[in-house]
N, C-alpha and C positions, 0 to 999 in steps of 0.2 A: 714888211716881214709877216706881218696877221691882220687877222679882222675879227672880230666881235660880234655876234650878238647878242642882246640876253633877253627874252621872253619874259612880261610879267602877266598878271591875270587876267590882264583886256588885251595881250600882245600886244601890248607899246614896247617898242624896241628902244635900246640907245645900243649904238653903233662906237666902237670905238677902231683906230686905225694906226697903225705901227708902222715904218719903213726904214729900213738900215742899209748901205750899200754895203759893210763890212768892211773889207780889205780891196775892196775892186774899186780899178779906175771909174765904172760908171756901176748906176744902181740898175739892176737887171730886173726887179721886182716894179708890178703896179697893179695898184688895186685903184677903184672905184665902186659906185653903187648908184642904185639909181631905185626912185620908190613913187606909187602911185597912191592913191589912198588906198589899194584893198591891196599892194602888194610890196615886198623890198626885196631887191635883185642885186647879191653882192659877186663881184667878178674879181678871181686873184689870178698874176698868170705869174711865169717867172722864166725868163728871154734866153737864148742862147744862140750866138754868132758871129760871137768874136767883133775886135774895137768896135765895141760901143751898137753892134746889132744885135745883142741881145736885149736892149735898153730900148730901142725903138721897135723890137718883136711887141713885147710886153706891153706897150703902152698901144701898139695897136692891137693889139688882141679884147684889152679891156674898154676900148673907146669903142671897137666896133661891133665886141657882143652886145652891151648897154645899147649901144642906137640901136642895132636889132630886137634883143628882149622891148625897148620901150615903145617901139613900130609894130611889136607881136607877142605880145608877154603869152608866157609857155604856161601850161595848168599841168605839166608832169615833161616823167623825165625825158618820154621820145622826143616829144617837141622843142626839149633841150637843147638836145645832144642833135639835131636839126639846126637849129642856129649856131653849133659850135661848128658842127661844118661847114656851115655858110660861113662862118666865120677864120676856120680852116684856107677853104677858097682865098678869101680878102687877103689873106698876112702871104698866101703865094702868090697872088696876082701883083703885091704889091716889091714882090724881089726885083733889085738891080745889078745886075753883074758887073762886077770890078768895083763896088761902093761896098760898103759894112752892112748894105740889104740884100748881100748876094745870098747868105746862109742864112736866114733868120727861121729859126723854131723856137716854141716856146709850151711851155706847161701853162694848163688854163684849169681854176676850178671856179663855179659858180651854183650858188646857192640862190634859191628863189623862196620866200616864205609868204604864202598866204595867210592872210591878219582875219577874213571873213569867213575861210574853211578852217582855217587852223589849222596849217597842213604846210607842210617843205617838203619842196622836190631839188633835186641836184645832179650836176654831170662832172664830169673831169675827165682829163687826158693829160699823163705823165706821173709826175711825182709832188705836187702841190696837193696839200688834202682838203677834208673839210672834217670837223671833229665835232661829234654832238654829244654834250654831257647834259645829264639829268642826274638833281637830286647829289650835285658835286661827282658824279662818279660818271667815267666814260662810259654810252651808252652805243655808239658807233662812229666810224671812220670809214673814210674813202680806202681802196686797198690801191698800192702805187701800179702803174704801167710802168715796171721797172725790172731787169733782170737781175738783179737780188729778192724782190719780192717771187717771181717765179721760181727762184731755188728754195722759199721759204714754202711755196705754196708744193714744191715736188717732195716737201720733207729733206732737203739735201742741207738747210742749214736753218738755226731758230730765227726764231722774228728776234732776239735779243743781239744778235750775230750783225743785223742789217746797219749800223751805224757804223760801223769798221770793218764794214768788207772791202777791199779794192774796186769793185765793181759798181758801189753803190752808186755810183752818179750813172751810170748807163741804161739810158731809157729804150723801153722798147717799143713807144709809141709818145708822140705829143703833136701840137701843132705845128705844119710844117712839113707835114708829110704827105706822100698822094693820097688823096682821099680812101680810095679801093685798101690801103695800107692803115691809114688809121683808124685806131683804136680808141673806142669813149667808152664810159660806164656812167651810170642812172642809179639814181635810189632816190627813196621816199617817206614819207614818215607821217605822224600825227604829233603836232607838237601840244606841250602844256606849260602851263604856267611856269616859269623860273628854268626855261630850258635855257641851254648858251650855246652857241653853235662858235666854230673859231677855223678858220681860214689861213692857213701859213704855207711859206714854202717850206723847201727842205733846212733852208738858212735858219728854220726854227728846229723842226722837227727831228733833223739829224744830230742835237745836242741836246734836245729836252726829252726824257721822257716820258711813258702816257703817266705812273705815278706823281711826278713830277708836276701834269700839266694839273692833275688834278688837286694836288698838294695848296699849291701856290693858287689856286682858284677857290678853293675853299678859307684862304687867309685873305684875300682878297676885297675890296666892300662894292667896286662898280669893274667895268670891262677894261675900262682904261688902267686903272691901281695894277690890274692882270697881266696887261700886257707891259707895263714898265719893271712888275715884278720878272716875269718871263725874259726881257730885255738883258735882265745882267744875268742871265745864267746861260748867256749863248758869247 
């Protein structure tokens, strides 16, 4: 469902890791990570394609940006959102027609934090975010490849409206699509001591709050206590 990190004054990370299938026959979410000594590269994606191919989207999306970043670790976002296309390619090369991998797409976000510059760069594609809080308070978010985010972005409806629109699940871009068609977004930062970055699908963020996420973070003592608190309010 999320991931964790939290930033102290030497960036030592602790990582903490959450996954729920909910109400679905299979879990459509998977995360992993992968860390070198000067870096940590967290990948969340979240699968769609019906029995059971949205399960096996997700799990290659995450296995095979990791082998890529750890074959060519990225220093910003272009060179990201480069491997998520590469990674784009993989998850279509790997479709079977008449099998559960005839349709597979899949939302992908990945965070990469440099520990030697002190610096995070990130990409995503679809509706998976990635949430950066400073000083317990939201400091920035991923904005969705989503057709309720774009009527939020035209003014046609508030950003409060997006959790109960009917259309909220329709994406206007994720893995899975022609390349020439797909849609990524980049950003970057400077991190500092006591930052928390947090990684979830919608299965989080469409019933929690940004007050909320912050509320429960600040009651909180480590990343894991946060995400079990986060756990019962979804």
């Amino acid at each position: 469902m999320s991931g964790g990190a939290q930033a102290t004054a030497m960036l030592a990370l602790e990582v903490a890791l959450l996954s729920d299938r909910g109400g679905r026959k299979y879990n459509e979410d998977a995360c992993g990570h992968w860390h070198s000594e000067r870096q940590l590269c967290c990948v969340l994606a979240d699968g769609a394609g019906g029995h059971g191919g949205g399960d096996i989207a997700a799990r290659l999306v995450v296995s095979d940006l990791i082998g890529r970043f750890a074959q060519q670790p990225s220093a910003g976002g272009a060179e990201l959102t480069a491997l998520l296309r590469a990674t784009n390619r993989a998850l279509i090369a790997q479709r079977v027609p008449g099998t559960p991998r005839e349709d597979m797409h899949s939302t992908a976000v990945c965070l990469v934090i440099d520990f030697v510059a002190q610096d995070a760069h990130w990409a995503h594609a679809g509706d998976s975010r990635m949430y950066w809080f400073r000083g317990g308070r939201l400091l920035e978010r991923t904005s969705d490849h989503s057709v309720v985010q774009a009527l939020v972005d035209a003014g046609a409806i508030t950003e409060a409206q997006v959790r109960r629109h009917p259309q909220r699940s329709e994406l206007r871009s994720a893995l899975g699509v022609a390349d020439e068609a797909l849609e990524l977004s980049a950003g970057a930062g400077r991190v500092q001591p006591g930052d928390v970055f947090m990684l979830c699908t919608d299965g989080l963020w469409e019933y929690v709050e940004d007050g909320e996420l912050e509320r429960t973070l600040a009651a909180s003592e480590s990343p894991a206590a946060w995400l079990r608190q986060l756990e019962t309010l979804v």
